[in-house]
C-alpha positions in Angstrom: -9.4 -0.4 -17.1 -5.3 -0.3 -16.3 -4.8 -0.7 -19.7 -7.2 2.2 -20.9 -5.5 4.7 -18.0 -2.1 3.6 -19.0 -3.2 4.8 -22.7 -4.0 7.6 -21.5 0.0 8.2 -21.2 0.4 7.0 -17.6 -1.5 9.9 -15.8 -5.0 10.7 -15.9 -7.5 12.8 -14.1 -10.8 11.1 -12.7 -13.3 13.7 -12.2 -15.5 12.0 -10.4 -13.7 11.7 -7.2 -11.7 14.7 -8.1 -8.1 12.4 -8.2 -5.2 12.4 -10.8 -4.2 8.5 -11.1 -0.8 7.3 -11.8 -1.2 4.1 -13.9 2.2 3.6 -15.6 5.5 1.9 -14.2 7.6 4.8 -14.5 5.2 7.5 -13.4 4.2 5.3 -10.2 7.7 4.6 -9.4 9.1 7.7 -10.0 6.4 9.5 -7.7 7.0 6.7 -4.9 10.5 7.8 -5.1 10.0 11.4 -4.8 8.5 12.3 -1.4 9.2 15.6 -1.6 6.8 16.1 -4.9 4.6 14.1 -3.5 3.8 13.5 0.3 2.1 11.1 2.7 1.7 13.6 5.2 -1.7 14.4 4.4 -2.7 11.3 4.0 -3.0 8.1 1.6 -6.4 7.2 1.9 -8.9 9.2 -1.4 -11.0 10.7 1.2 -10.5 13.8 3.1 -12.5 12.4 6.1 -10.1 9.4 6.2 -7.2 11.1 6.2 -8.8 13.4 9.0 -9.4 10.3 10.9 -5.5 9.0 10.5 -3.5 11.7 10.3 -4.6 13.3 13.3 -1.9 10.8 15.5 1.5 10.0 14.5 1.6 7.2 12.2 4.2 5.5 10.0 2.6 5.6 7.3 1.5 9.4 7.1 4.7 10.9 8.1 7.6 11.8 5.6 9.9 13.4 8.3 12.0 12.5 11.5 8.9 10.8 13.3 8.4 8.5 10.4 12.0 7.4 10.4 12.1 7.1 14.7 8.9 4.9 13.8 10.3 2.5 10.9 13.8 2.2 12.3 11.8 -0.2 15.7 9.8 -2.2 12.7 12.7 -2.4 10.8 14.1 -3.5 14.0 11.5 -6.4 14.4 11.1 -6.9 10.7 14.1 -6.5 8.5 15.8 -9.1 6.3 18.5 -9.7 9.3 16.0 -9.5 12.5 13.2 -12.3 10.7 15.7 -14.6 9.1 16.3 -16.0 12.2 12.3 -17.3 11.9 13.0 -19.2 9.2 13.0 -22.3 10.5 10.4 -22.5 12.4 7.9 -20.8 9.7 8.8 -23.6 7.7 8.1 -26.2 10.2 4.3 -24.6 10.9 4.0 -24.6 7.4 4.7 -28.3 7.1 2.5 -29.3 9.6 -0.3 -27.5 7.9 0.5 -28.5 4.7 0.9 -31.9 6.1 -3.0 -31.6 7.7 -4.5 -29.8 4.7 -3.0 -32.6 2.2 -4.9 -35.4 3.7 -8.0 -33.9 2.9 -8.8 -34.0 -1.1 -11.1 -30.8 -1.2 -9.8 -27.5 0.8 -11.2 -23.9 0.1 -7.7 -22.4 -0.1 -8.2 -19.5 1.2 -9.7 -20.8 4.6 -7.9 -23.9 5.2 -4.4 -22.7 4.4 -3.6 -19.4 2.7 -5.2 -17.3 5.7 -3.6 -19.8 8.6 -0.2 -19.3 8.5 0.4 -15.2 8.5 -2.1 -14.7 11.2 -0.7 -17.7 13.1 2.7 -16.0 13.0 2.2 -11.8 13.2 -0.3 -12.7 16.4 2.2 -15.0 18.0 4.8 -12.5 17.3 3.0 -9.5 18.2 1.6 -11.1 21.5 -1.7 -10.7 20.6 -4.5 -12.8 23.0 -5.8 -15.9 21.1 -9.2 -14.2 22.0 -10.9 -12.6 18.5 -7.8 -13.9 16.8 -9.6 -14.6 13.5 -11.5 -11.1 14.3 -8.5 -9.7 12.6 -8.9 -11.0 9.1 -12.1 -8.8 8.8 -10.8 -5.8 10.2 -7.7 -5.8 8.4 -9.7 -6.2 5.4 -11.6 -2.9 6.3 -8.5 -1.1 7.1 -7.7 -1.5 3.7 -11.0 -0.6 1.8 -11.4 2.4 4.2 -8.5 4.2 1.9 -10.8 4.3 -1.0 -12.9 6.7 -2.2 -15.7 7.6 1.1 -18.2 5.0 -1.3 -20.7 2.1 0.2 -17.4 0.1 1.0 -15.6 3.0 3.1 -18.3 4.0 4.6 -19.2 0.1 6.0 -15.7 -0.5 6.8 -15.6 2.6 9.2 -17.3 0.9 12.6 -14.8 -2.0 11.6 -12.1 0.3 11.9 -13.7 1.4 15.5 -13.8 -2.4 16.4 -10.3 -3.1 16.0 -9.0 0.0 17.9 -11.3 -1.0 20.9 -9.6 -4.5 20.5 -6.2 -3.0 20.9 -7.3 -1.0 23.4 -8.7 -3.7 26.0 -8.2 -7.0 24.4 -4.3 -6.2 23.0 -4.0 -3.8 25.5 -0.1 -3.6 26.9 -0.7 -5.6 30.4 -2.3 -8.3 28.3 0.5 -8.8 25.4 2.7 -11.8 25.9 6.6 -10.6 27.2 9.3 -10.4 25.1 6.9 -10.3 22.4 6.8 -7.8 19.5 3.7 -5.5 21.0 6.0 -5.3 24.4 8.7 -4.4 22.7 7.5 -1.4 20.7 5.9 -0.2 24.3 9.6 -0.3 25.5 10.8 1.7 22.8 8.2 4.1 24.0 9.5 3.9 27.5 12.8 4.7 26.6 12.1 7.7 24.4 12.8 6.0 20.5 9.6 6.9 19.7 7.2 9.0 20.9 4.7 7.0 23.2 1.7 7.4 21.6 3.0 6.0 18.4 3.5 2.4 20.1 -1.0 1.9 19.6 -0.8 3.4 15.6 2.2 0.5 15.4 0.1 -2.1 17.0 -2.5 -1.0 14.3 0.0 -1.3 11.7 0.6 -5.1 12.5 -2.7 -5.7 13.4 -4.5 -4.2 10.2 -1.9 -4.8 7.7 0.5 -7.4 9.2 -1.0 -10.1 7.6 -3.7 -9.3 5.1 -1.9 -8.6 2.2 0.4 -11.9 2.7 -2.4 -13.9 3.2 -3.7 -12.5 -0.3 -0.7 -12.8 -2.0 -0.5 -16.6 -1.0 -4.1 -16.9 -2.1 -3.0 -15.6 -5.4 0.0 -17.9 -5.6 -2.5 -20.9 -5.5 -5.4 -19.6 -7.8 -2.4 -18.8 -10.3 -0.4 -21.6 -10.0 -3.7 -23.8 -9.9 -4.9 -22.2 -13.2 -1.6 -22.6 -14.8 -0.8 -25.7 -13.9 2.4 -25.8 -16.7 3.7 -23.5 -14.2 3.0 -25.5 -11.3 4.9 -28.6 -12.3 7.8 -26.3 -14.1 7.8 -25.1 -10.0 7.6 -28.8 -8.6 10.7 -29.7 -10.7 12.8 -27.0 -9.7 11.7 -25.1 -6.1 15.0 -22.8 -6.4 12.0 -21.0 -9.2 10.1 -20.1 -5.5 11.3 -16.6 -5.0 11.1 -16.0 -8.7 7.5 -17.2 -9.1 6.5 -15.6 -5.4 7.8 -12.0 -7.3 6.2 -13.3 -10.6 2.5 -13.8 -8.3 3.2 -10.6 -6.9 3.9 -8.4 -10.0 0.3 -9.9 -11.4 -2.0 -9.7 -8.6 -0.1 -6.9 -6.5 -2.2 -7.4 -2.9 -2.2 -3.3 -2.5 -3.7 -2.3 -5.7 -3.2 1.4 -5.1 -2.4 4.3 -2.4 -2.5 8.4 -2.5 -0.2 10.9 -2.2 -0.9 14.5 -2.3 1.1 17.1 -4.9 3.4 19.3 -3.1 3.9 21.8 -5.8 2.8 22.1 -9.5 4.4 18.6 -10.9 4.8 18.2 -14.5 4.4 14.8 -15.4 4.7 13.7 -19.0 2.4 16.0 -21.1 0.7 16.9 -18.2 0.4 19.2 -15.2 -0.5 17.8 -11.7 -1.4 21.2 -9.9 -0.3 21.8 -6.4 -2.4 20.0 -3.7 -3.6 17.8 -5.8 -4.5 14.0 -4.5 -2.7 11.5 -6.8 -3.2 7.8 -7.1 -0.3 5.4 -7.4 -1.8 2.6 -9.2 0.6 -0.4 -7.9 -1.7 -2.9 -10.2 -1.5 -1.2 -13.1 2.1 0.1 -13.0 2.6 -4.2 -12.4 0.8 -4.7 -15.7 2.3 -1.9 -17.9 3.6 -3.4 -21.1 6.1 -0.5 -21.7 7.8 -2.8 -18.7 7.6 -6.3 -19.4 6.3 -8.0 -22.2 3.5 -10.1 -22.3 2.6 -8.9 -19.0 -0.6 -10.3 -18.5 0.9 -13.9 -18.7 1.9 -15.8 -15.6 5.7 -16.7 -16.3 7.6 -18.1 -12.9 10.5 -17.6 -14.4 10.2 -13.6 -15.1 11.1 -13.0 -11.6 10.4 -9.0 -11.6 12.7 -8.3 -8.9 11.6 -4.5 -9.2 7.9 -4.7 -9.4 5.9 -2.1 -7.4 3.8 -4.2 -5.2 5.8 -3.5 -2.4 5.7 -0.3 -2.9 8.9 1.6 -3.6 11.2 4.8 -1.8 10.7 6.2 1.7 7.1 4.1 2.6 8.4 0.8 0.8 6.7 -2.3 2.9 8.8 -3.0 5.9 7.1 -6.4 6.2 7.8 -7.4 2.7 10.7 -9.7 4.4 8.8 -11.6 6.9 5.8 -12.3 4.0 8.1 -13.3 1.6 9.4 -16.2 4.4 5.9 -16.9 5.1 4.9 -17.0 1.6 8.4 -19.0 0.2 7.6 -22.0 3.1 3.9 -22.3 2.0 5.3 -23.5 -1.6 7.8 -25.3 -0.5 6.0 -27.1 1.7 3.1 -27.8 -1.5 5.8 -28.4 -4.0 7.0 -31.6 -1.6 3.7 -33.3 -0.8 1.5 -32.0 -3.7 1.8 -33.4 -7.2 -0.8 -31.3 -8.9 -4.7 -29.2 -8.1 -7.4 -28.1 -9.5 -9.0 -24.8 -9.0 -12.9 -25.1 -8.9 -15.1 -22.2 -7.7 -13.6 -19.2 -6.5 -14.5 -15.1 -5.3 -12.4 -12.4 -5.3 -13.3 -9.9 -2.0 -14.6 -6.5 -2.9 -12.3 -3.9 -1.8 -11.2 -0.4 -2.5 -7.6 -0.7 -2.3 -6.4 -4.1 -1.6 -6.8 -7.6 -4.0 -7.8 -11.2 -1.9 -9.8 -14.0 -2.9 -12.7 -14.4 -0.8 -12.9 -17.9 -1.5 -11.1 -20.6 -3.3 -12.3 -24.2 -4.2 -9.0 -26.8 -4.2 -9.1 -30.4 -4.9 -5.7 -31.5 -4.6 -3.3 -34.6 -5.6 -0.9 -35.3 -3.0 2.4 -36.5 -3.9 
């Protein structure tokens, strides 16, 4: 279907939910980078009742202006390249004590047993969220994601998640009850103090908590189904882990974790041969922008040595992921840890989750070799 909308000529109107979708590298990139043709400030979700919902408080990620900057300067804060390389360390260490546990056992589902551990492990302990409902967050982090789609069956039963998270923060997560000197007290302070406006500290706590660790936890599931299905690539990796970045980019070029976001049109855009008119809501296809031949060739092959340093899965320009730092840690210790006590695996049975904007596996059937 990427490939049919990217024949198209990169942007394409889809009638049915009354959107214009950017499917090519260039047209997605270029839009990302141009906020001022194309805003977040209406929202990025495809439904108006959605972006009713969000955009009604001040969020980082519907804000183009001087609030969204007051907001992503404190995450950048707590989760730029300098502030989480000091976690190195001891990311690497959890993740060789799981990899240690999961390696003595010869049959793992992948997905439960090691690629969902580690990032909620580390965004709750850093966060200061209460061990209580913990694992909660997995399932409502997947609904904040599938809420963005079109309002279809999917929306519309990942709403009363969405309500079931923000009573969570509320009483649960709730600012008494977050451990000190952890992230969640942190961005209260900043509130205290006047960096941000104080009720932006709960849509941050929602930021972490619905999208702190969903998409990492996919992209390491991805990492193993690939590497598992490919398993040339998996020993080529084993040989030389320096590859790990490059094949971590590689795994996120192919199976992009956020397949796609909105923006809305600003004025009358012309793209290629094309017209987008003024206000109208445009998807930026990350997936299919990641696949686009007219960028890399061959790109539906799994090459660990490509390493797409530029690909879009990350998104790009003023709402690029500020977490991308802290995943790519959490994601770099996972296979470094395999690479040294697993010699190869076999990928049985597997399901990918149904969702309207983000790409997980449900499910993964392992049965591994250890070294």
């Amino acid at each position: 279907m990427y490939a049919a909308l990217r024949a198209h000529g990169g942007a394409a109107y889809l009638p049915q939910n009354d959107l214009w979708a950017f499917s090519s590298y260039d047209n997605v990139r270029w839009a990302l980078g141009h906020h001022q043709h194309f805003t977040s400030e209406q929202g990025v979700a495809m439904s108006d009742e959605v972006n009713t919902m969000y955009t009604a408080d001040v969020n980082v990620l519907h804000d183009d202006g001087d609030a969204h900057t007051k907001l992503r300067s404190v995450l950048a804060g707590l989760l730029g390249p300098r502030a989480v390389r000091k976690l190195t360390e001891d990311i690497q260490r959890e993740a060789d004590a799981l990899v240690g546990d999961v390696v003595k056992h010869k049959d793992i589902d992948g997905m439960r047993d090691l690629a969902a551990i580690l990032p909620v492990s580390v965004i709750a302990r850093l966060v200061g969220l209460p061990e209580e409902k913990r694992m909660n967050l997995l399932d409502w982090a997947d609904a904040s994601f599938t809420v963005f789609g079109p309002m279809n069956e999917r929306t519309v039963a990942g709403l009363p998640k969405i309500q079931e998270l923000w009573d969570y923060l509320t009483v649960e997560a709730a600012r008494e009850n977050l451990s000190a000197e952890s992230w969640g007290a942190l961005i209260y302070e900043a509130g205290d103090r006047g960096d941000i406006p104080p009720e932006a500290c709960f849509s941050l706590m929602y930021a972490f908590a619905g999208a702190g660790m969903d998409t990492t936890i996919g992209a390491i599931g991805s990492a193993l189904y690939l590497l598992g299905r490919n398993p040339d690539q998996w020993q080529l990796l084993r040989e030389d882990p320096s590859l790990i970045p490059s094949a971590f980019n590689e795994v996120l070029r192919l199976e992009s974790p956020v397949q796609g976001f909105s923006r809305v049109a600003l004025q009358d855009v012309p793209v290629g041969d094309v017209l987008i008119p003024e206000g109208s809501r445009v998807v930026m296809l990350y997936g299919s922008a990641n696949r686009d031949d007219a960028k890399w060739p061959d790109p539906d092959r799994f090459d660990i040595r490509r390493n797409p340093t530029d690909h879009l899965a990350f998104g790009y320009g003023l709402h690029s992921c500020v977490g991308q730092a802290l995943a790519r840690i959490e994601a770099h210790a996972i296979l470094k840890s395999l690479t040294e006590r697993v010699s190869s695996f076999e990928i049985g049975d597997y399901a990918w989750s149904l969702n309207n904007t983000s790409r997980r596996l449900k499910s993964l059937s392992m049965s591994i070799t250890a070294s």
